[in-house]
Biopython code that builds the backbone (N, CA, C, O; Angstrom):
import numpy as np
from Bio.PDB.StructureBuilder import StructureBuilder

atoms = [
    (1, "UNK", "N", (-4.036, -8.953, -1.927)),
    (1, "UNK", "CA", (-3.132, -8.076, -2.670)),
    (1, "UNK", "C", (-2.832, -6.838, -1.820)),
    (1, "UNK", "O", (-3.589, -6.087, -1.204)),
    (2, "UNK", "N", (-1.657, -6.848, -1.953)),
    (2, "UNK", "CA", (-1.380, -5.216, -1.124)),
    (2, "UNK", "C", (-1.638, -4.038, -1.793)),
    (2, "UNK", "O", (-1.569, -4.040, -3.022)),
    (3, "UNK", "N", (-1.964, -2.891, -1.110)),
    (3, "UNK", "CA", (-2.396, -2.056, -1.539)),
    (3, "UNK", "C", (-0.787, -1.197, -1.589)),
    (3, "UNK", "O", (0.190, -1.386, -0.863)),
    (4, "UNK", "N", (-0.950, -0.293, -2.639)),
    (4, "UNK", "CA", (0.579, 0.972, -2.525)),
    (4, "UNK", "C", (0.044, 2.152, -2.107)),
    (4, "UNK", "O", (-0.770, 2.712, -2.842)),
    (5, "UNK", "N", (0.390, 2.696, -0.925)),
    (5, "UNK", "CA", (-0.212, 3.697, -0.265)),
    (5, "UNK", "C", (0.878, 4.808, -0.088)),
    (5, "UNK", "O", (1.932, 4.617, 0.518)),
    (6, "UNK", "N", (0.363, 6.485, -0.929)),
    (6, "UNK", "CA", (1.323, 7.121, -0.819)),
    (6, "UNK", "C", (0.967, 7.803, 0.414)),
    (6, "UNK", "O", (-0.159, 7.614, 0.874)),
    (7, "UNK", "N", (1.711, 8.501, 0.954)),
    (7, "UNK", "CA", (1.942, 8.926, 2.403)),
    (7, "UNK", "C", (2.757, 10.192, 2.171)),
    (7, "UNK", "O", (3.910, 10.439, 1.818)),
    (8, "UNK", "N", (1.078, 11.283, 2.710)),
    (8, "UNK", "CA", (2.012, 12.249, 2.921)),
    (8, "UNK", "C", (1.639, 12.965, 4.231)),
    (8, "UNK", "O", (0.854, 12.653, 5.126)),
    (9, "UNK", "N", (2.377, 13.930, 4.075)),
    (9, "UNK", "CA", (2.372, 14.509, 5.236)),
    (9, "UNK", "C", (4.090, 15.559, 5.219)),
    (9, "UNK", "O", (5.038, 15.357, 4.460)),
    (10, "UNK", "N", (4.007, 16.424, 6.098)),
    (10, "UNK", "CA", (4.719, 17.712, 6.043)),
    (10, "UNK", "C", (6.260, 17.426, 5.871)),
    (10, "UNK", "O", (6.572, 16.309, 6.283)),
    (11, "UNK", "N", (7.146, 18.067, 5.432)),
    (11, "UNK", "CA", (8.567, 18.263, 5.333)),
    (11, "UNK", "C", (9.053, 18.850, 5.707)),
    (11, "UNK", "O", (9.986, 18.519, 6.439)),
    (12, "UNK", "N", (8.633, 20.587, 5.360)),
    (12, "UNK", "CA", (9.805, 21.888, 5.407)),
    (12, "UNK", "C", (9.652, 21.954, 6.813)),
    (12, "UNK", "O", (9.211, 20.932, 7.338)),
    (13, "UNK", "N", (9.945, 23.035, 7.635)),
    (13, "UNK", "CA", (9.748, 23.524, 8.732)),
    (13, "UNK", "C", (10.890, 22.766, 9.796)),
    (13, "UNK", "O", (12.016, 23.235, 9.626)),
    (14, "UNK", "N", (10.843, 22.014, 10.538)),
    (14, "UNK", "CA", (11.306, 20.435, 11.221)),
    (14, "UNK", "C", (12.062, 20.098, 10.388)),
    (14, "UNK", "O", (11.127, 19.642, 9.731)),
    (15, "UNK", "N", (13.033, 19.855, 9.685)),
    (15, "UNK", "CA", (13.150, 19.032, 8.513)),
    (15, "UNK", "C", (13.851, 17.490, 9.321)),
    (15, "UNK", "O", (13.362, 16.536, 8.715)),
    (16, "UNK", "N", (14.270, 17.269, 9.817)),
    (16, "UNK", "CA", (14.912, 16.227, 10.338)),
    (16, "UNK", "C", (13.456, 15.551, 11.374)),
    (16, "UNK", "O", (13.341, 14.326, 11.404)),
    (17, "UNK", "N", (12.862, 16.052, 11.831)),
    (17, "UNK", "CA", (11.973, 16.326, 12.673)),
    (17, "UNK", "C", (11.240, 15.041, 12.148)),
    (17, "UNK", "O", (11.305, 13.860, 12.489)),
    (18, "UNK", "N", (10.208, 15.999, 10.776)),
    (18, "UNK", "CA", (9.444, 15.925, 9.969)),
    (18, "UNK", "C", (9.630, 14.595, 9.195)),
    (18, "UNK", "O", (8.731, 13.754, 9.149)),
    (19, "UNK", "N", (10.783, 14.443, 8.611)),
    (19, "UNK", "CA", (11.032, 13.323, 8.168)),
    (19, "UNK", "C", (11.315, 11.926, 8.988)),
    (19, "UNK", "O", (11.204, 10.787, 8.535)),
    (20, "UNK", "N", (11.745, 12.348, 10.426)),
    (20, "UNK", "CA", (11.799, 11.119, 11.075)),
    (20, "UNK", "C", (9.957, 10.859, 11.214)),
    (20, "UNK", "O", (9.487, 9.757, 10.932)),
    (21, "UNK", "N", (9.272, 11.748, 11.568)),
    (21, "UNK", "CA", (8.017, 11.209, 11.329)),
    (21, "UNK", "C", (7.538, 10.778, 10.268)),
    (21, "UNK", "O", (6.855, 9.761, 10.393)),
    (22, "UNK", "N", (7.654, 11.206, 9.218)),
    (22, "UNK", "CA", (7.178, 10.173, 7.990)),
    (22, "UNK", "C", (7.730, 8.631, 7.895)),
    (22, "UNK", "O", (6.993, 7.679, 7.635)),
    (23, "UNK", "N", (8.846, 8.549, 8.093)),
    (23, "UNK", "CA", (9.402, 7.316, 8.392)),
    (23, "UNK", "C", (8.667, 6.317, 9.436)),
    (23, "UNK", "O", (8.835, 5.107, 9.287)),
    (24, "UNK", "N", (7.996, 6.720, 10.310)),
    (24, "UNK", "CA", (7.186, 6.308, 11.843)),
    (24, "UNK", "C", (5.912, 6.046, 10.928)),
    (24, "UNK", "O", (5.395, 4.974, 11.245)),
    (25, "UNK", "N", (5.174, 6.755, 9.784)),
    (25, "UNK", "CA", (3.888, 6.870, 8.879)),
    (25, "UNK", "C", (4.036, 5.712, 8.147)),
    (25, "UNK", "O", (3.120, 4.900, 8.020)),
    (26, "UNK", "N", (5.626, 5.521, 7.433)),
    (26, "UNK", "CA", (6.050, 4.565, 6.208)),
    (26, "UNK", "C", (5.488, 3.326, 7.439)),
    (26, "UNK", "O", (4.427, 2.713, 7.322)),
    (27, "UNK", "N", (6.409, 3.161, 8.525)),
    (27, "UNK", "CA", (6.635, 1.840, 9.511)),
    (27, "UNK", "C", (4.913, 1.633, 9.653)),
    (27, "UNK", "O", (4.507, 0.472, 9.627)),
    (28, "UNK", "N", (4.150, 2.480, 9.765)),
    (28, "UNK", "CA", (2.417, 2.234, 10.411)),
    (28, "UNK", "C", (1.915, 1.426, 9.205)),
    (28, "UNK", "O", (1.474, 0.280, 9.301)),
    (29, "UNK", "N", (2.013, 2.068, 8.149)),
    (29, "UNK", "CA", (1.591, 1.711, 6.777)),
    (29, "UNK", "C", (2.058, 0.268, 6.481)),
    (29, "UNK", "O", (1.306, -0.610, 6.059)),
    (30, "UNK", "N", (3.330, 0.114, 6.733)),
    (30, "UNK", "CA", (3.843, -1.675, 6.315)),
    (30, "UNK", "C", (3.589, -2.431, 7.164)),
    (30, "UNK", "O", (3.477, -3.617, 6.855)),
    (31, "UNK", "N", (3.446, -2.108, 8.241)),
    (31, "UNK", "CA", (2.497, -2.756, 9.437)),
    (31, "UNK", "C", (0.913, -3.226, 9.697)),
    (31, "UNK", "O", (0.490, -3.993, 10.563)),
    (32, "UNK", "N", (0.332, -2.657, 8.873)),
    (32, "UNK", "CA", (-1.235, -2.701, 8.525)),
    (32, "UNK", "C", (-0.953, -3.272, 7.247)),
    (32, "UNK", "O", (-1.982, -3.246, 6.572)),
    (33, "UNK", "N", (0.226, -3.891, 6.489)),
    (33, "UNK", "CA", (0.244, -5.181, 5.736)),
    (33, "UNK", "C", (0.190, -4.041, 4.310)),
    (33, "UNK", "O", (-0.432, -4.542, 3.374)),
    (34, "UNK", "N", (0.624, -2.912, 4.082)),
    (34, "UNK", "CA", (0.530, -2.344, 2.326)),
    (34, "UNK", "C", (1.835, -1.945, 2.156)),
    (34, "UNK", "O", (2.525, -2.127, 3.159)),
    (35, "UNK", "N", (2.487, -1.381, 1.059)),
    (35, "UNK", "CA", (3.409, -0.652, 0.635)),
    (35, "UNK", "C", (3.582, 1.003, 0.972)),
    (35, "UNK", "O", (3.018, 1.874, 0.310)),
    (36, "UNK", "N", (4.182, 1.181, 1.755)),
    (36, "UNK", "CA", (4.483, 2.826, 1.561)),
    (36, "UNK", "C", (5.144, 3.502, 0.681)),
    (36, "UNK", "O", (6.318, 3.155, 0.558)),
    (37, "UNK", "N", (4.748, 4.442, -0.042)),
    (37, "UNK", "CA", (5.365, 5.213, -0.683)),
    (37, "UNK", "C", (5.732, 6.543, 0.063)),
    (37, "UNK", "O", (4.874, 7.117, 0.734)),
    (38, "UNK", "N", (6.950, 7.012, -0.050)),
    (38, "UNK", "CA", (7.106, 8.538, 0.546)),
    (38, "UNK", "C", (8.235, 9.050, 0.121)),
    (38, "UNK", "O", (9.395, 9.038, 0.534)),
    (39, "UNK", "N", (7.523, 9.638, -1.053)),
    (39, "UNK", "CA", (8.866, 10.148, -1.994)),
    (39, "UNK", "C", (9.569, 11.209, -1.075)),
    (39, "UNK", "O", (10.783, 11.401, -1.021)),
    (40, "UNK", "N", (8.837, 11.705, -0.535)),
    (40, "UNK", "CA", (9.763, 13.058, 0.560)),
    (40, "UNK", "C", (10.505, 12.369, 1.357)),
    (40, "UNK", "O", (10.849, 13.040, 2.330)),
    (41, "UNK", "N", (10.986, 11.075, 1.355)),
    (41, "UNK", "CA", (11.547, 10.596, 2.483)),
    (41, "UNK", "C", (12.665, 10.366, 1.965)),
    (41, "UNK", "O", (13.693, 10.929, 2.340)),
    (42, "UNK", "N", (12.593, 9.167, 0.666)),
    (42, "UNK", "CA", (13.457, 8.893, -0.150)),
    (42, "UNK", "C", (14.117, 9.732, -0.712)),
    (42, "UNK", "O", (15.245, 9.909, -0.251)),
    (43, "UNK", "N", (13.764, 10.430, -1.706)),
    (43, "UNK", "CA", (14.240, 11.612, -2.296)),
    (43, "UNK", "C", (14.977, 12.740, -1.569)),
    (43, "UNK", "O", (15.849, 13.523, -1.948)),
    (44, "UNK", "N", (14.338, 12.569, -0.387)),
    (44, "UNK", "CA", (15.573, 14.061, 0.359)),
    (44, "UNK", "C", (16.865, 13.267, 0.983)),
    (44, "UNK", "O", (17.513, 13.891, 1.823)),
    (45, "UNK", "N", (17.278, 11.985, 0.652)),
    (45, "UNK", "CA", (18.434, 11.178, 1.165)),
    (45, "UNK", "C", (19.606, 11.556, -0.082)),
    (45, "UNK", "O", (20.825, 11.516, 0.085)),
    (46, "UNK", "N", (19.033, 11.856, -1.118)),
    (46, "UNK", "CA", (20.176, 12.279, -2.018)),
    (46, "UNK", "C", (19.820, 13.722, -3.046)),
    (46, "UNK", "O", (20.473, 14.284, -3.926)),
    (47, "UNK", "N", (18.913, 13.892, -2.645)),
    (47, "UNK", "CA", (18.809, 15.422, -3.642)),
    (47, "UNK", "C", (18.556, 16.301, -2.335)),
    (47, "UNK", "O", (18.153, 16.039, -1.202)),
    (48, "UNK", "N", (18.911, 17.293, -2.896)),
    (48, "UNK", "CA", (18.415, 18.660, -1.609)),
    (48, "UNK", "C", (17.618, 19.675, -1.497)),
    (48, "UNK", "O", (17.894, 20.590, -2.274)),
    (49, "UNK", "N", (16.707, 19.855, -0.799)),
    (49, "UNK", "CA", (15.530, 20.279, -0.848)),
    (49, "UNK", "C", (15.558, 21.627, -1.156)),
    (49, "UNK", "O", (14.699, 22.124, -1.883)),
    (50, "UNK", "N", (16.582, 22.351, -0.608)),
    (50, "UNK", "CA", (17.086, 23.631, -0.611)),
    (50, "UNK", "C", (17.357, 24.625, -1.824)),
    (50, "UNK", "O", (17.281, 25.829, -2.068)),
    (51, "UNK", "N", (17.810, 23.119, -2.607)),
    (51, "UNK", "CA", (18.273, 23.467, -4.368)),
    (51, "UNK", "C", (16.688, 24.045, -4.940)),
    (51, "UNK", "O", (15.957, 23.779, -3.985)),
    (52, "UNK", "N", (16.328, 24.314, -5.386)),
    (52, "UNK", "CA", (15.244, 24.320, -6.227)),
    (52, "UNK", "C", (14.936, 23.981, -7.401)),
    (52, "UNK", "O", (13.816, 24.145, -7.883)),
    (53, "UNK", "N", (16.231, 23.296, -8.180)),
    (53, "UNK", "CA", (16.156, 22.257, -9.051)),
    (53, "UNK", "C", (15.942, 21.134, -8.995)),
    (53, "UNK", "O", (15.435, 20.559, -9.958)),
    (54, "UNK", "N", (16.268, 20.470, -7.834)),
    (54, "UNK", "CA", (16.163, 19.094, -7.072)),
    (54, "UNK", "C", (15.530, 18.908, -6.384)),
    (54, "UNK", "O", (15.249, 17.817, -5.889)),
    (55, "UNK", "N", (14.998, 20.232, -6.086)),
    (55, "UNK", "CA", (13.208, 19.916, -5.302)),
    (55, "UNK", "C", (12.305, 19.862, -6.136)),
    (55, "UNK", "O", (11.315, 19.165, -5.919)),
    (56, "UNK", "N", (12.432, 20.528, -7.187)),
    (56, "UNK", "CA", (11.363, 20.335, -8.383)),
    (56, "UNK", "C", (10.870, 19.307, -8.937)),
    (56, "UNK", "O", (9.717, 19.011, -9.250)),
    (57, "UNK", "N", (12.635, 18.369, -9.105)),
    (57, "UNK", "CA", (12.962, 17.101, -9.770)),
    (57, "UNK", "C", (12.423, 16.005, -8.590)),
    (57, "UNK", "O", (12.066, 14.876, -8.927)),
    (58, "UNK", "N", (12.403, 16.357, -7.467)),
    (58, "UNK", "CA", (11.716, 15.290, -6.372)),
    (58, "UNK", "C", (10.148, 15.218, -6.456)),
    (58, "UNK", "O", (9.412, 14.242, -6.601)),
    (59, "UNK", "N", (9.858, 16.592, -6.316)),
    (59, "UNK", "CA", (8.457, 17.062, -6.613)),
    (59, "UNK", "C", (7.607, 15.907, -7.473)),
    (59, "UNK", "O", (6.696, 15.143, -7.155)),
    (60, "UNK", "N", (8.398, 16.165, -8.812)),
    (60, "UNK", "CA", (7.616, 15.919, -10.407)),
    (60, "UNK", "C", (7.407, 14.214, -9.625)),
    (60, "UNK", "O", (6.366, 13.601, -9.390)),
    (61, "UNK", "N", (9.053, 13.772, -9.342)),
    (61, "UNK", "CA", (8.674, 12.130, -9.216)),
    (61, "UNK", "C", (7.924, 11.722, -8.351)),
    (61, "UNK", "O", (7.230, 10.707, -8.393)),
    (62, "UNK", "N", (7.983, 12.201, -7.828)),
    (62, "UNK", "CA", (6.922, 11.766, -6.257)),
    (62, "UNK", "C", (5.571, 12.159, -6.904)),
    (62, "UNK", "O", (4.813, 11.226, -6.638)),
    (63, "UNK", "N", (5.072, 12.854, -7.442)),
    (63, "UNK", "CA", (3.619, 12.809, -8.201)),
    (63, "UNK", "C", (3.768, 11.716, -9.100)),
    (63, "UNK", "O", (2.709, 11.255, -9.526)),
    (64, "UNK", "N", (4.612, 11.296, -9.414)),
    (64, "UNK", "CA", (4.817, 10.120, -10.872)),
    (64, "UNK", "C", (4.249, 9.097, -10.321)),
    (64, "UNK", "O", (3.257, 8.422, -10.595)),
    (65, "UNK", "N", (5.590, 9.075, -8.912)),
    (65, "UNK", "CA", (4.943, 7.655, -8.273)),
    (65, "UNK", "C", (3.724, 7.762, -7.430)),
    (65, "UNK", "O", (3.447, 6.753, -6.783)),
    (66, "UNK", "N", (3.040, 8.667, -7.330)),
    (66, "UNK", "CA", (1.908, 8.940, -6.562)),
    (66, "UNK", "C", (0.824, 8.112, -7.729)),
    (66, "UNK", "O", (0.112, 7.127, -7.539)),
    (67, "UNK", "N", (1.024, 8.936, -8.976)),
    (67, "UNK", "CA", (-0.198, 8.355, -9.830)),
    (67, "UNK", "C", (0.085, 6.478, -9.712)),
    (67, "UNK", "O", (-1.007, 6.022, -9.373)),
    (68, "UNK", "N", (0.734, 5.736, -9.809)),
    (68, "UNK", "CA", (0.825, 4.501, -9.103)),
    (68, "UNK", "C", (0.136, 3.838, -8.205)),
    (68, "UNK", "O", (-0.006, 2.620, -8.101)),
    (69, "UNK", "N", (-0.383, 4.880, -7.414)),
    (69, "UNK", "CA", (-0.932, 4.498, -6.103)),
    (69, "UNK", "C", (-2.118, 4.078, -6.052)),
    (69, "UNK", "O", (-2.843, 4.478, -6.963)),
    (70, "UNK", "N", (-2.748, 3.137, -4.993)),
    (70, "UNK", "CA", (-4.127, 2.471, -5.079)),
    (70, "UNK", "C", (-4.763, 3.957, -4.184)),
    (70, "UNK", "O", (-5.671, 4.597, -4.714)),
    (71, "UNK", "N", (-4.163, 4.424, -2.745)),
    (71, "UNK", "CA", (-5.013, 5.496, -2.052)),
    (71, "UNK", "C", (-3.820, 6.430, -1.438)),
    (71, "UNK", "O", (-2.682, 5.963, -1.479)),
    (72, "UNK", "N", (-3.950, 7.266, -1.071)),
    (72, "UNK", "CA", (-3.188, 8.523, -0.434)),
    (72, "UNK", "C", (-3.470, 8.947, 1.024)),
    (72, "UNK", "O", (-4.411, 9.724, 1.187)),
    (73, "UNK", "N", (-2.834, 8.571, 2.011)),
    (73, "UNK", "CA", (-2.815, 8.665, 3.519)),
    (73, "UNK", "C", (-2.547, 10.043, 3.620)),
    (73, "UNK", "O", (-1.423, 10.310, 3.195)),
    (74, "UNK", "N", (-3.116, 10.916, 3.991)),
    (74, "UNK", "CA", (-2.758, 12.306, 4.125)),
    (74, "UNK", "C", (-2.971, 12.583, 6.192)),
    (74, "UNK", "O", (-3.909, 12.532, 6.987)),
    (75, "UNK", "N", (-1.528, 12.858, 6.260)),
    (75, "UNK", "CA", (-1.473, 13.197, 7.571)),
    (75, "UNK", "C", (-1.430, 14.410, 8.041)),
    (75, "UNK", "O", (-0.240, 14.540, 7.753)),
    (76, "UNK", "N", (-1.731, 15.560, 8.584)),
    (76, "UNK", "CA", (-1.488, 16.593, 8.296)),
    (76, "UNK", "C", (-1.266, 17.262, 9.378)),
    (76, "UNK", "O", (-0.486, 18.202, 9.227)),
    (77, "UNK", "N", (-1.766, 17.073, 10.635)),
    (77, "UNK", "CA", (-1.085, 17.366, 11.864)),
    (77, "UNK", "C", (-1.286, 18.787, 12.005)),
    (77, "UNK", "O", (-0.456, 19.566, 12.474)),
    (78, "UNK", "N", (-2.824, 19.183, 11.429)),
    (78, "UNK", "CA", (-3.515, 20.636, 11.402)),
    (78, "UNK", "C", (-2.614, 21.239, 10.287)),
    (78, "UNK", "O", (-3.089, 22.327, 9.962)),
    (79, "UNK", "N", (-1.450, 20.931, 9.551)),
    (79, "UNK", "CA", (-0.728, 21.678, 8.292)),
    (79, "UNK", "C", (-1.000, 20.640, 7.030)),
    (79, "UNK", "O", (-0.679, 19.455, 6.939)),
    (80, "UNK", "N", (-1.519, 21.268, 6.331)),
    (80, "UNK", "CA", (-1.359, 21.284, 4.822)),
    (80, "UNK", "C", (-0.424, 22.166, 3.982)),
    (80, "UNK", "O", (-0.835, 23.260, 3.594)),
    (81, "UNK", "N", (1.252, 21.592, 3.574)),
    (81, "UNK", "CA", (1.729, 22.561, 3.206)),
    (81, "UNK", "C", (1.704, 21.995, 1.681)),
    (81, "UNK", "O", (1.464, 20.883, 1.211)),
    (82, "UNK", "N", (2.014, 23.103, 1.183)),
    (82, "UNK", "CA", (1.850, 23.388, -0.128)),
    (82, "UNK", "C", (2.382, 22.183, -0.769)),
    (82, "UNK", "O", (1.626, 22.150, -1.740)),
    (83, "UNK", "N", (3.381, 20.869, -0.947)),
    (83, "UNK", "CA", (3.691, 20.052, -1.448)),
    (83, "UNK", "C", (2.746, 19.510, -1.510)),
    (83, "UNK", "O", (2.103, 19.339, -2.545)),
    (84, "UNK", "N", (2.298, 18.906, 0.190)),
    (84, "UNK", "CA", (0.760, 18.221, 0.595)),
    (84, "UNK", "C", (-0.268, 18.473, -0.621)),
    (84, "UNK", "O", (-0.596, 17.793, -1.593)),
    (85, "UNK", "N", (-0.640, 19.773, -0.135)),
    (85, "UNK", "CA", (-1.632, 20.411, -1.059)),
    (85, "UNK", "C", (-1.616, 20.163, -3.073)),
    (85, "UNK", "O", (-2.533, 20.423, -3.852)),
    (86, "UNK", "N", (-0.675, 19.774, -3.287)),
    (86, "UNK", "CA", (-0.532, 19.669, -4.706)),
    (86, "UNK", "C", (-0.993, 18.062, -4.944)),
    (86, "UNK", "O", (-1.749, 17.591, -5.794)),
    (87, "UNK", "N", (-0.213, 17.383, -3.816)),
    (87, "UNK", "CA", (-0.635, 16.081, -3.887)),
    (87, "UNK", "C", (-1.924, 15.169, -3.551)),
    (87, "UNK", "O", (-2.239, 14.007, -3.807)),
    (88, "UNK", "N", (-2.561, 16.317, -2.811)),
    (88, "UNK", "CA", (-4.070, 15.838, -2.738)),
    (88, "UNK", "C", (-4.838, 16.184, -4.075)),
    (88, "UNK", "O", (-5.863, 15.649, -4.498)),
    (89, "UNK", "N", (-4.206, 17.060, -4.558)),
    (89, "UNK", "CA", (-5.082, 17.771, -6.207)),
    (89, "UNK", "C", (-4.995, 16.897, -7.206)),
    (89, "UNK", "O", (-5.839, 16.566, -8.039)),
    (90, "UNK", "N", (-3.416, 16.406, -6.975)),
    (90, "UNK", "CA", (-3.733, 15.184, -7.937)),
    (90, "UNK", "C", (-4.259, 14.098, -7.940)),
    (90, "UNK", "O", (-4.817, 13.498, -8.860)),
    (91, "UNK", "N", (-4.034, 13.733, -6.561)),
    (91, "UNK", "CA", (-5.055, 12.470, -6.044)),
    (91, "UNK", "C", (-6.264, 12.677, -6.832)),
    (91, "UNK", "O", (-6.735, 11.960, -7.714)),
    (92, "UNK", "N", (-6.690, 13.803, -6.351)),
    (92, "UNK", "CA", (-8.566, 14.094, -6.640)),
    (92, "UNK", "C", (-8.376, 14.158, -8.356)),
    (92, "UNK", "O", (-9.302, 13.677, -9.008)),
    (93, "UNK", "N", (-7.196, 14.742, -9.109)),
    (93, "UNK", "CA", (-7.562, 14.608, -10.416)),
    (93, "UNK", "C", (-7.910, 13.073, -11.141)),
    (93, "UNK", "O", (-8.726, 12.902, -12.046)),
    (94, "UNK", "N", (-7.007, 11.945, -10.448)),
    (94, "UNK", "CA", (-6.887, 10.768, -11.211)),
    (94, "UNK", "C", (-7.743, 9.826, -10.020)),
    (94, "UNK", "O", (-7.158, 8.765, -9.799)),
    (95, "UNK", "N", (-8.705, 9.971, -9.413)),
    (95, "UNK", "CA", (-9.783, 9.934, -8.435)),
    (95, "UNK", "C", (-8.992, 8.437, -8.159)),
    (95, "UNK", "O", (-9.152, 7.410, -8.819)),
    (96, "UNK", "N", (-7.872, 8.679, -6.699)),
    (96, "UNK", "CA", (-7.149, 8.039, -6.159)),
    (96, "UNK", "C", (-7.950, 8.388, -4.780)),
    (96, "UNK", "O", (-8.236, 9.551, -4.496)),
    (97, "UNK", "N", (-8.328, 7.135, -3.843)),
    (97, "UNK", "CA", (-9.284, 7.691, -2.912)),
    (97, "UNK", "C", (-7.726, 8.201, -1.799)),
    (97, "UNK", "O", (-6.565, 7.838, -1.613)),
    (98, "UNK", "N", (-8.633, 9.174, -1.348)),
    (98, "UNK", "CA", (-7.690, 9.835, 0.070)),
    (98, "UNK", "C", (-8.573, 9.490, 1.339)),
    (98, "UNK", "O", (-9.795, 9.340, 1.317)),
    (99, "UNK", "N", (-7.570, 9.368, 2.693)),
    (99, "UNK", "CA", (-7.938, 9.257, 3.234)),
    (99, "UNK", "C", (-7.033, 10.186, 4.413)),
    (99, "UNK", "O", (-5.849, 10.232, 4.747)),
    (100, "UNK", "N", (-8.092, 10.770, 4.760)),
    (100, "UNK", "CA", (-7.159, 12.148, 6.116)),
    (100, "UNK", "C", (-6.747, 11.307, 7.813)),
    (100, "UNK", "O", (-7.362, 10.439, 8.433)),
    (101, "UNK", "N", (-5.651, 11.931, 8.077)),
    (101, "UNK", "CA", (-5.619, 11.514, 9.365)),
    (101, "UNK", "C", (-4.604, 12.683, 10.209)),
    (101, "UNK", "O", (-3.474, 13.160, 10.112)),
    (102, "UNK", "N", (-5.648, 12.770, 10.963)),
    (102, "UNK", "CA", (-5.616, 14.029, 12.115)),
    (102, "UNK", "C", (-4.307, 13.917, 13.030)),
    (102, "UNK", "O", (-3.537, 14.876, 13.073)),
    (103, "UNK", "N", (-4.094, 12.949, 13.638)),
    (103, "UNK", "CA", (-2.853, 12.291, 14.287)),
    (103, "UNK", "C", (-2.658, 10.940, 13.602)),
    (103, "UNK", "O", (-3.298, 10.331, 12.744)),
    (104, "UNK", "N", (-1.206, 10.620, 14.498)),
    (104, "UNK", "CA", (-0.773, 9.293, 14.301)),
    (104, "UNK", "C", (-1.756, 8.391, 15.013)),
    (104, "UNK", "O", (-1.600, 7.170, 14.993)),
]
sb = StructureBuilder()
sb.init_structure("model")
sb.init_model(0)
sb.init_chain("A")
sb.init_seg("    ")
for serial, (resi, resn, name, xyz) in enumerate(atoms, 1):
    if name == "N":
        sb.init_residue(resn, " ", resi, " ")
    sb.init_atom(name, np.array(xyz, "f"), 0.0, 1.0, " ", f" {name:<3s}", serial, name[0])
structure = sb.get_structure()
């Protein structure tokens, strides 16, 4: 059975940057045979991050589909930013195992 693995790791800062690397995280993840989830990936293709209504509204879902998840790939590349950070809290609330990774 495959596992659904959410995947996070940074956005703001880089933004084009940032997201082509999550995309490179999604490709590692379906490659080691599970599902990626990465709502920051999906979600910033049609809402805009900038809005703060539609980041909110990305926010909420991407925790929705997080609670879904069998474990949480947290990449962090020495940054934990504050999205990150919310999404490991919930991990730990609905004891979704995490697993950290320093580099790719």
């Amino acid at each position: 059975m495959k596992k659904k693995i959410f995947v996070c790791s940074p956005l703001r800062g880089d933004f084009e940057r940032n997201r082509h690397i999550a995309e490179l995280l999604c490709r590692i993840v379906a490659l080691k045979g599970h599902i990626p989830l990465a709502p920051h990936v999906y979600f910033t293709r049609f809402l805009e991050d900038d809005n703060e209504f539609e980041r909110d509204f990305g926010i909420d879902a991407g925790i929705e589909l997080l609670k879904l998840c069998d474990e949480i790939w947290v990449f962090n590349f020495n940054e934990i930013s504050e999205g990150m950070n919310l999404e490991i809290q919930v991990a730990k609330n609905k004891n979704i195992p995490i697993k950290m990774f320093e580099t790719i």
